[in-house]
N, CA and C atoms as an extended XYZ file, in Angstrom:
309
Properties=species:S:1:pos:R:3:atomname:S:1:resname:S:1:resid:I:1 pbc="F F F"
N         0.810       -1.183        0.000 N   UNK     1
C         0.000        0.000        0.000 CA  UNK     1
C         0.857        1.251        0.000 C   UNK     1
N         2.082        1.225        0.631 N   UNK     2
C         2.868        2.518        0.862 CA  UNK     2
C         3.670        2.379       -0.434 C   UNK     2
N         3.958        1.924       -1.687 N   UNK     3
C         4.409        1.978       -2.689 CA  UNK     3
C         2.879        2.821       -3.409 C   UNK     3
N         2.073        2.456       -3.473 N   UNK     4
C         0.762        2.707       -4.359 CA  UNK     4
C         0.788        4.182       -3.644 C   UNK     4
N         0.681        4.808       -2.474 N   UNK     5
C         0.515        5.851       -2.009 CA  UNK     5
C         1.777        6.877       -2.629 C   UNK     5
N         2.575        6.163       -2.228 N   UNK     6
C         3.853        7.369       -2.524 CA  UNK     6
C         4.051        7.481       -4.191 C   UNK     6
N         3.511        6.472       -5.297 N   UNK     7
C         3.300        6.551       -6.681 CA  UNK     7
C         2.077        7.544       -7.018 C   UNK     7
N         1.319        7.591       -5.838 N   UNK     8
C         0.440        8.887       -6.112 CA  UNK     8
C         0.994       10.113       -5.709 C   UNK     8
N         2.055       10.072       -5.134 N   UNK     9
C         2.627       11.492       -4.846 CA  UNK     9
C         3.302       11.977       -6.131 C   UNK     9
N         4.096       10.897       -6.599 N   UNK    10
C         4.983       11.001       -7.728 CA  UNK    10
C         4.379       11.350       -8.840 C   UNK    10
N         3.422       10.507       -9.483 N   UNK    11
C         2.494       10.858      -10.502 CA  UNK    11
C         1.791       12.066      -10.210 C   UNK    11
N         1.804       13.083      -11.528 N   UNK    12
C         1.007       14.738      -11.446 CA  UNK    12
C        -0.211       13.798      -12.798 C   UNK    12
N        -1.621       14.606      -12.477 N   UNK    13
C        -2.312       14.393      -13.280 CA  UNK    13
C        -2.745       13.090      -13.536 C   UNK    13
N        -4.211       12.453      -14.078 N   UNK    14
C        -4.594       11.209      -14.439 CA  UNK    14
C        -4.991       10.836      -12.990 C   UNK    14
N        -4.763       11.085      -12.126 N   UNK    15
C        -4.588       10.085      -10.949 CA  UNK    15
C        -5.938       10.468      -10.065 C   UNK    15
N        -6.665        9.544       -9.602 N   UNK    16
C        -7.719        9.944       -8.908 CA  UNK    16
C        -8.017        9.103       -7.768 C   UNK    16
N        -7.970        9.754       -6.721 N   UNK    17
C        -8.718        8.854       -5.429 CA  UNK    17
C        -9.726        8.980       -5.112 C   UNK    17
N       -10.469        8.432       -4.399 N   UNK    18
C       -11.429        8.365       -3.654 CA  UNK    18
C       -11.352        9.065       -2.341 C   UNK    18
N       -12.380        9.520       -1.404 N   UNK    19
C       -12.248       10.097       -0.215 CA  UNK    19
C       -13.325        9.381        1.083 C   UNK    19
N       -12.794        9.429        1.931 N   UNK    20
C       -11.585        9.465        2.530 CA  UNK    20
C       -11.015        8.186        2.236 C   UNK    20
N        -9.403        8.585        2.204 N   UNK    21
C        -8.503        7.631        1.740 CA  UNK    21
C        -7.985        6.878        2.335 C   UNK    21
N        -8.645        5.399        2.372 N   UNK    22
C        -8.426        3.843        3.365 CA  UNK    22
C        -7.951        2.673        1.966 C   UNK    22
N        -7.402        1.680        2.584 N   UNK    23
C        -6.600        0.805        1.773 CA  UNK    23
C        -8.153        0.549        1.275 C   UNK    23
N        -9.111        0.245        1.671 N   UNK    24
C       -10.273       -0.253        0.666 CA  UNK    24
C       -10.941        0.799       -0.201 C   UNK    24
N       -10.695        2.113        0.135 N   UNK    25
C       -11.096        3.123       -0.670 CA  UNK    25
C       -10.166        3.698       -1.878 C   UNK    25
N        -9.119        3.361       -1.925 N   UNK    26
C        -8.530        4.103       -2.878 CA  UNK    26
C        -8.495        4.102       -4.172 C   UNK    26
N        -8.898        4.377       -5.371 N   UNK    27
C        -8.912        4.101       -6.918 CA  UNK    27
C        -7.694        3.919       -7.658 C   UNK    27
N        -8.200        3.345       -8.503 N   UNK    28
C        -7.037        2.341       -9.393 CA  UNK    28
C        -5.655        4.035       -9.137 C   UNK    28
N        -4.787        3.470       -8.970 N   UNK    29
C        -3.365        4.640      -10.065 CA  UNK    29
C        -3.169        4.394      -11.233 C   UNK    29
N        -3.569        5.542      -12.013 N   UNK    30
C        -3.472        5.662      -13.413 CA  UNK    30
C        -2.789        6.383      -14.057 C   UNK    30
N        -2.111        6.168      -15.327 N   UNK    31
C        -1.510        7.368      -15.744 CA  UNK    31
C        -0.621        7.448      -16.918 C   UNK    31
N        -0.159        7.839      -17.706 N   UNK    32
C         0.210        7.683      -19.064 CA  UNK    32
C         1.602        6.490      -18.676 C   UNK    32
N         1.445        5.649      -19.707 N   UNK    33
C         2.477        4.155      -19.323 CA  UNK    33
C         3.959        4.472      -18.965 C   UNK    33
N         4.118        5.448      -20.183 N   UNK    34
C         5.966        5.650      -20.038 CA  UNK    34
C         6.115        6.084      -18.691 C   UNK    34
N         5.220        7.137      -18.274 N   UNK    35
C         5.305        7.870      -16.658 CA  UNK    35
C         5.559        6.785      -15.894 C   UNK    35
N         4.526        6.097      -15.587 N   UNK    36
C         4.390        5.077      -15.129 CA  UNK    36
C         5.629        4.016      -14.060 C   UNK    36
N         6.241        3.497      -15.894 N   UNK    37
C         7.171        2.848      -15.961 CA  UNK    37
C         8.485        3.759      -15.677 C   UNK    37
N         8.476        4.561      -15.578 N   UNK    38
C         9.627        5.390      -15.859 CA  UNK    38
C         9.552        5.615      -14.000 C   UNK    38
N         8.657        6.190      -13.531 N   UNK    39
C         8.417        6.382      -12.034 CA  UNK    39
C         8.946        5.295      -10.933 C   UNK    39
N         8.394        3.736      -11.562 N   UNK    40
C         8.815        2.659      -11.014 CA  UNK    40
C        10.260        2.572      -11.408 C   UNK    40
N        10.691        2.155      -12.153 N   UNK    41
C        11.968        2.373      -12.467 CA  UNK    41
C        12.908        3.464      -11.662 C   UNK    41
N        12.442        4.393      -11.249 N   UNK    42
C        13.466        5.045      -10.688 CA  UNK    42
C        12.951        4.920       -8.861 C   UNK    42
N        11.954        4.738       -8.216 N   UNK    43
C        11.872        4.913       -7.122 CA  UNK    43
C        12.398        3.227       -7.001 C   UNK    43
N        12.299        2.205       -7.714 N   UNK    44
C        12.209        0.874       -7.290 CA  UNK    44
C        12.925       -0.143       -7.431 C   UNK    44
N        13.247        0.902       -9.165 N   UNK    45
C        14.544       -0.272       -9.529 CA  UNK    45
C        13.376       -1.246      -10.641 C   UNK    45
N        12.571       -1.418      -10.603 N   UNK    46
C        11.661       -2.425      -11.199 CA  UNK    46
C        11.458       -2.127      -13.018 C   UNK    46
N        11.834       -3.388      -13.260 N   UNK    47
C        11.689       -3.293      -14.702 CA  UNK    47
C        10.460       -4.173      -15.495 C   UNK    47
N         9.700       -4.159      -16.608 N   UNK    48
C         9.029       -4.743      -17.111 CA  UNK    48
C        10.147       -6.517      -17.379 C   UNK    48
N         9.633       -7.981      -16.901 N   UNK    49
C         9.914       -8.861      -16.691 CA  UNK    49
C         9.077      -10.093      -17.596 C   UNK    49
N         7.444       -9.302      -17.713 N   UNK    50
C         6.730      -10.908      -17.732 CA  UNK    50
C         5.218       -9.810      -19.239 C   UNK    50
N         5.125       -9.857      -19.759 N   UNK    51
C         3.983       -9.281      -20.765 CA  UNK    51
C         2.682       -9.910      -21.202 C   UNK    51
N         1.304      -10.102      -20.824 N   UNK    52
C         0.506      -10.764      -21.687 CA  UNK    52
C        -0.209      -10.012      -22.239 C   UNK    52
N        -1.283      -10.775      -23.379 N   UNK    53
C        -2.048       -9.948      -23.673 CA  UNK    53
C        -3.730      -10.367      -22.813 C   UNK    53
N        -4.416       -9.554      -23.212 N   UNK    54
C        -5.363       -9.753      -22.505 CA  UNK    54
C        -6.847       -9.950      -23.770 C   UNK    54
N        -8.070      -10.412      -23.007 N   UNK    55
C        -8.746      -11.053      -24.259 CA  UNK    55
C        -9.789       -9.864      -24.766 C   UNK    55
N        -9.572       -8.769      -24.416 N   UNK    56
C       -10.111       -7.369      -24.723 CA  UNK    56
C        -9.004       -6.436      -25.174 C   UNK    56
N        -7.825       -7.152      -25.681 N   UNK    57
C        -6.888       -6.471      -26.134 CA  UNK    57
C        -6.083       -5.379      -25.376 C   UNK    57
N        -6.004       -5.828      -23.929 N   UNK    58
C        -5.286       -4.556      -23.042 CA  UNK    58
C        -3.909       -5.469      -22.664 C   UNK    58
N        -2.922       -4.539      -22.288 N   UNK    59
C        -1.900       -5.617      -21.731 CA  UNK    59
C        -1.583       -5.209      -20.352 C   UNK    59
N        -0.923       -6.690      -19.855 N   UNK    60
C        -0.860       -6.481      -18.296 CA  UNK    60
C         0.734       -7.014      -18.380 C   UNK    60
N         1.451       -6.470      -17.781 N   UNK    61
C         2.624       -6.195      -17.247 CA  UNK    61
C         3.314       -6.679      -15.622 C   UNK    61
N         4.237       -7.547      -16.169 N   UNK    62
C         4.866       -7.706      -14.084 CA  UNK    62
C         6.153       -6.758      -14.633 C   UNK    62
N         6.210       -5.710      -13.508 N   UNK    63
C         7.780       -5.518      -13.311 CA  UNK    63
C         7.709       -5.904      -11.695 C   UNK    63
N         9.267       -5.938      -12.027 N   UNK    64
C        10.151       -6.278      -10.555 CA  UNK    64
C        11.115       -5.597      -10.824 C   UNK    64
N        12.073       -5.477       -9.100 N   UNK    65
C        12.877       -5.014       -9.188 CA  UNK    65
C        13.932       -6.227       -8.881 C   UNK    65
N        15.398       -5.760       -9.762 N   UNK    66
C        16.399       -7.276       -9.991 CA  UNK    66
C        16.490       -7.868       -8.602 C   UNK    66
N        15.997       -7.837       -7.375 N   UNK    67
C        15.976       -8.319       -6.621 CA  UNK    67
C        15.238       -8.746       -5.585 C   UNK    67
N        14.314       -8.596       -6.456 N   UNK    68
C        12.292       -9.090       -6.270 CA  UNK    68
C        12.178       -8.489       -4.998 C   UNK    68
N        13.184       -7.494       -4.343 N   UNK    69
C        12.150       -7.363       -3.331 CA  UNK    69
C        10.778       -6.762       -3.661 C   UNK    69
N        10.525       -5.736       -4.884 N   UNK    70
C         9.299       -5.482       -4.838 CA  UNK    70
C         8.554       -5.849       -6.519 C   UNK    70
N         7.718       -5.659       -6.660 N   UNK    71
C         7.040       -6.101       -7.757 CA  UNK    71
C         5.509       -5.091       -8.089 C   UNK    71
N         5.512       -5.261       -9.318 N   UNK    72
C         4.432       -4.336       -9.806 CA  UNK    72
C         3.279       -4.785      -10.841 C   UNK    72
N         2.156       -4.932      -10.956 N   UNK    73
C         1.186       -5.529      -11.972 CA  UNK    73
C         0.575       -3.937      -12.285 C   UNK    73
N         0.956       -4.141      -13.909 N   UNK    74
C        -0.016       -2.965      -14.374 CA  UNK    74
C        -0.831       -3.568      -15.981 C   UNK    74
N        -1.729       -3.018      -15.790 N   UNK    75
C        -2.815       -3.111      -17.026 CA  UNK    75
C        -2.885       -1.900      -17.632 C   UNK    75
N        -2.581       -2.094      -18.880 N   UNK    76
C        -2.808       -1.138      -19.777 CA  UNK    76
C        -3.845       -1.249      -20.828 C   UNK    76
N        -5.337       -0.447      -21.101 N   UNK    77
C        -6.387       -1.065      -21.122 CA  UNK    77
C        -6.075       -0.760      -23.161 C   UNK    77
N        -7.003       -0.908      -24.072 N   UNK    78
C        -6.891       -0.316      -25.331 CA  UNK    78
C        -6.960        0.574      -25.789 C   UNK    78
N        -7.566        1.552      -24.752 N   UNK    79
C        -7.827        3.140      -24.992 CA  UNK    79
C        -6.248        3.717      -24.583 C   UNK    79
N        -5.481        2.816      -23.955 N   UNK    80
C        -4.262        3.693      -23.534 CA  UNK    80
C        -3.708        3.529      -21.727 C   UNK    80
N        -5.250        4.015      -21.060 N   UNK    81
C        -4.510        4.078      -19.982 CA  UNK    81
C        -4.015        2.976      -19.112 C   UNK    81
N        -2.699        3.737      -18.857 N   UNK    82
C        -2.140        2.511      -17.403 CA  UNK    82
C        -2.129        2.591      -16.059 C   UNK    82
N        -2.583        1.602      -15.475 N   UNK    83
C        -3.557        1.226      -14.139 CA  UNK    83
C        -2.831        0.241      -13.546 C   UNK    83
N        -2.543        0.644      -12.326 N   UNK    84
C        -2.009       -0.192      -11.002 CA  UNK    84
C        -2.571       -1.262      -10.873 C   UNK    84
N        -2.740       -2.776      -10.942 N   UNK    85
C        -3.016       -3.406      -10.617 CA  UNK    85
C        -3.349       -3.987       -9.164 C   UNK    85
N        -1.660       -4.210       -8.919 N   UNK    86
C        -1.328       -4.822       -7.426 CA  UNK    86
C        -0.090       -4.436       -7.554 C   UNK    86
N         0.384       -4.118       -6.076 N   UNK    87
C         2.456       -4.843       -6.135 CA  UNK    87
C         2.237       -5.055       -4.952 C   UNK    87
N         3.202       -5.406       -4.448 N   UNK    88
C         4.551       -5.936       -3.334 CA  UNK    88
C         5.355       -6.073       -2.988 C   UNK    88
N         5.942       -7.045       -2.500 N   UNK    89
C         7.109       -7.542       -1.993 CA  UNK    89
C         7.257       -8.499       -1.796 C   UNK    89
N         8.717       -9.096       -1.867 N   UNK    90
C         9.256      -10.765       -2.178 CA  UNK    90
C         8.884      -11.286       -3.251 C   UNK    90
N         9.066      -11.302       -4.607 N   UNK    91
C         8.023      -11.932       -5.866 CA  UNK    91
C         9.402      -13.068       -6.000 C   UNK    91
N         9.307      -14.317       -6.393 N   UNK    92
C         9.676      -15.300       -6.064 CA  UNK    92
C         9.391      -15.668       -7.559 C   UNK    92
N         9.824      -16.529       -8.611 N   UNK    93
C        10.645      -16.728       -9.644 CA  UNK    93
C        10.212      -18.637       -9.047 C   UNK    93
N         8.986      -19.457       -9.599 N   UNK    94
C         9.320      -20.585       -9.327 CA  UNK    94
C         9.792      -21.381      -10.408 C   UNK    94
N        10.013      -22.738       -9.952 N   UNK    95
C        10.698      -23.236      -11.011 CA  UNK    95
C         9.767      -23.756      -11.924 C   UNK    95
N        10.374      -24.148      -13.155 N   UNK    96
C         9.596      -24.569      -14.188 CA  UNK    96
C         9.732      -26.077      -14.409 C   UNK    96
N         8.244      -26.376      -14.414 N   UNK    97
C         8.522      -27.802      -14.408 CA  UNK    97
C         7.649      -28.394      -15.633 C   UNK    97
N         8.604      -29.557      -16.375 N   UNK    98
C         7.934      -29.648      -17.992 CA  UNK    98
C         7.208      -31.043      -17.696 C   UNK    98
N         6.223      -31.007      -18.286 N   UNK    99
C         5.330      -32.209      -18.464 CA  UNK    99
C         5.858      -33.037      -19.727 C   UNK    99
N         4.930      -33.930      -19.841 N   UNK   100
C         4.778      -34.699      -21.122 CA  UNK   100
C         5.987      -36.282      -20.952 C   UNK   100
N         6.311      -36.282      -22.028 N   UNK   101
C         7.176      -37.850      -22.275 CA  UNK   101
C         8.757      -37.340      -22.284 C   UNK   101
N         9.221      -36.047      -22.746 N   UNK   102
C         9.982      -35.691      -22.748 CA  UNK   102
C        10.476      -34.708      -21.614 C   UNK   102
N         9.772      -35.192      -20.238 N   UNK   103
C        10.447      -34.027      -19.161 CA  UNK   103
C        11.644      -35.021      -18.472 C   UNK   103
């Protein structure tokens, strides 16, 4: 929550909360992508890591930072804007394990 708060300090414009401001009240953080990314990147260290697409054509995004302590999910919808998902801390990298006849 104190990453999402202090990304609303950082971010000017786009950004809208709700009032009064409680972890269950607060509205998505939004805001043009490069900002965004560019904001995380410098307070966090966190880089774009993991990309999908989504089935309404928006994409969602993991960054982390190279040392997972923290992590970031953002959606970027088709009209453009980019929206906080979730983050945290500790994002953990599991292993990959192959199925079939050939694992």
């Amino acid at each position: 929550m104190w990453k999402t708060v202090s990304l609303i300090a950082v971010m000017a414009g786009g950004i809208t909360l709700a009032s009064p401001v409680t972890a269950q009240t607060v509205s998505p953080v939004c805001g043009d992508r490069t900002k965004v990314i560019n904001s995380l990147s410098a307070k966090y260290s966190e880089e774009p890591v993991a990309v999908g697409v989504t089935a309404n054509g928006g994409v969602i995004e993991v960054l982390k930072a190279p040392d997972g302590k923290t992590w970031t999910i953002l959606f970027t919808s088709p009209n453009g804007a980019s929206c906080l998902v979730a983050s945290g801390e500790a994002w953990q990298e599991l292993e990959v394990k192959l199925n079939g006849p050939h694992a």
